[in-house]
C-alpha positions as CSV (number, residue, x, y, z in Angstrom):
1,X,33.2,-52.8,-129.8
2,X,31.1,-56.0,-130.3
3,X,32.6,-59.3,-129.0
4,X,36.1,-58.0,-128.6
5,X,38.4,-60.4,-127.4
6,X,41.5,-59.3,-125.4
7,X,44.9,-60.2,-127.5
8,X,47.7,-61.5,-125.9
9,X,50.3,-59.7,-124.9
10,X,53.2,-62.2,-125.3
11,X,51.9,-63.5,-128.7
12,X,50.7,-66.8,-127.3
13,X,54.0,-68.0,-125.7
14,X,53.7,-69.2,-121.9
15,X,55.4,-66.7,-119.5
16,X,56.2,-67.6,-115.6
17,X,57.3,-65.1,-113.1
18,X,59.0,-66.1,-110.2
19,X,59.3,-63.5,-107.1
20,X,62.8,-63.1,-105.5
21,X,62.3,-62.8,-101.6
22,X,65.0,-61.8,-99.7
23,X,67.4,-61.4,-101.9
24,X,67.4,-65.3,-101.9
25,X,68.3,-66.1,-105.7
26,X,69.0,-69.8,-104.8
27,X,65.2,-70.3,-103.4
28,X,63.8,-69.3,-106.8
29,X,65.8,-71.1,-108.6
30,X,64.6,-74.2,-107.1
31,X,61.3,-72.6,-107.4
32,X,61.9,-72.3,-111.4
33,X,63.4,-75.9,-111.8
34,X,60.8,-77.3,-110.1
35,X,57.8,-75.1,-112.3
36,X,59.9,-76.1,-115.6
37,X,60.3,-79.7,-114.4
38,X,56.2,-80.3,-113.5
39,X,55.3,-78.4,-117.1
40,X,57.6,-81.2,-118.6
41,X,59.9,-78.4,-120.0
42,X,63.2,-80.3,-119.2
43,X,61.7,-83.6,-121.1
44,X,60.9,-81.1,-124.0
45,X,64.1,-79.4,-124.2
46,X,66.0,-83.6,-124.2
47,X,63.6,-84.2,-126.6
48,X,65.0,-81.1,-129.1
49,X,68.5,-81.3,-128.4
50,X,68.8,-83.5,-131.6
51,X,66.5,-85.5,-134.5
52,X,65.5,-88.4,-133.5
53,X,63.3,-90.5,-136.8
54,X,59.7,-91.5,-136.4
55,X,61.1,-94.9,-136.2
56,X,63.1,-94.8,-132.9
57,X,60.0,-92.8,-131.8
58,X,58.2,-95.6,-132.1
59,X,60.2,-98.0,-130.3
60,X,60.9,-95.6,-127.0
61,X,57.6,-95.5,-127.1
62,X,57.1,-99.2,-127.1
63,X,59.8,-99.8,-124.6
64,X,58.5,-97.1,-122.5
65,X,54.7,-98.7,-122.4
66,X,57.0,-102.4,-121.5
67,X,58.5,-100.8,-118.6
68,X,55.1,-99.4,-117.5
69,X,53.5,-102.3,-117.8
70,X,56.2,-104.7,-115.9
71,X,56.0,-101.9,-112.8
72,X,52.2,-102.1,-112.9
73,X,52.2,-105.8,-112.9
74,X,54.8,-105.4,-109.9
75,X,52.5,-103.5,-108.0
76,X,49.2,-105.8,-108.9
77,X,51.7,-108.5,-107.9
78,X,52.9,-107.3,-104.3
79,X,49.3,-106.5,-103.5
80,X,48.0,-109.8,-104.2
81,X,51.0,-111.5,-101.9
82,X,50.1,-108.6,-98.8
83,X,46.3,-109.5,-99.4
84,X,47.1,-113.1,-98.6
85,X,49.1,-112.3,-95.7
86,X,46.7,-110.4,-94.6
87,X,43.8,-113.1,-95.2
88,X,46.1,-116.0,-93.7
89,X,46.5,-113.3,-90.7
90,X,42.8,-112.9,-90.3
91,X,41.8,-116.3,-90.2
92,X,44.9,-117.2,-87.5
93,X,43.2,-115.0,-85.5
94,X,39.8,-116.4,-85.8
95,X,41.0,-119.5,-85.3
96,X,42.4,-118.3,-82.1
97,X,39.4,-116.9,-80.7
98,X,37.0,-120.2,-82.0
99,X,39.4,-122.3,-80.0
100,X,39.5,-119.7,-77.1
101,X,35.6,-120.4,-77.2
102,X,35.9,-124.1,-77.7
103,X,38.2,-124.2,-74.2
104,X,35.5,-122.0,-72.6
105,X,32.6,-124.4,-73.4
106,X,34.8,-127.7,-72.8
107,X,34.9,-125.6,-69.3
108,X,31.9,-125.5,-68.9
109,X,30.5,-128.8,-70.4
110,X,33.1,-130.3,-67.6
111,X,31.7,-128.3,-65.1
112,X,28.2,-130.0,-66.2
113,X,29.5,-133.7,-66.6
114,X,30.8,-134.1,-62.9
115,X,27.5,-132.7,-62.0
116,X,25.5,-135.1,-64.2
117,X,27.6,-138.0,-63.6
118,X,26.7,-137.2,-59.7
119,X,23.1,-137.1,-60.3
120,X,22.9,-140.0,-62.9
121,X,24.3,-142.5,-60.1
């Protein structure tokens, strides 16, 4: 009994067990789609249905990687535009509170004129 190693029972193919609760057949189906669906067993089976040549392989594959890179560039592209907007934003804002500042000391340096005008004459 050195190194045994426990067999499969199933002969190396996948199995998936889905529990019926309640009587609720429609649940596990979903439950099943959804399992078969995130293992890519739908994409698989499309895949099968008929020969397709290495060539036409080749260019889905191409088109596919197109497609991904247009989205991606999208993406890169929309983030760029809300970075601005959010960089314009920003310095709206500081400009806002410099002048809100620049008021305050105008206030004040006002305040001081009249003051030193008076004591000048």
């Amino acid at each position: 009994m050195k190194n045994m190693k426990a067999r499969p029972r199933n002969n190396g193919i996948k199995t998936m067990t889905i529990f019926v609760r309640n009587n609720d057949i429609d649940k596990a189906m979903r439950i099943l789609k959804k399992k078969l669906h995130n293992e890519g067993m739908t994409k698989e089976l499309r895949e099968k249905r008929h020969f397709t040549p290495p060539g036409e392989k080749r260019r889905l594959a191409a088109k596919a990687g197109k497609k991904r890179w247009h989205k991606k560039r999208e993406q890169i592209e929309q983030q760029m535009i809300r970075n601005e907007l959010n960089a314009m934003k920003k310095n709206r804002n500081k400009n806002k509170n410099v002048s809100r500042q620049n008021q305050n000391t105008n206030r004040a340096q006002k305040g001081n004129g009249t003051s030193r005008s008076k004591s000048n004459r």
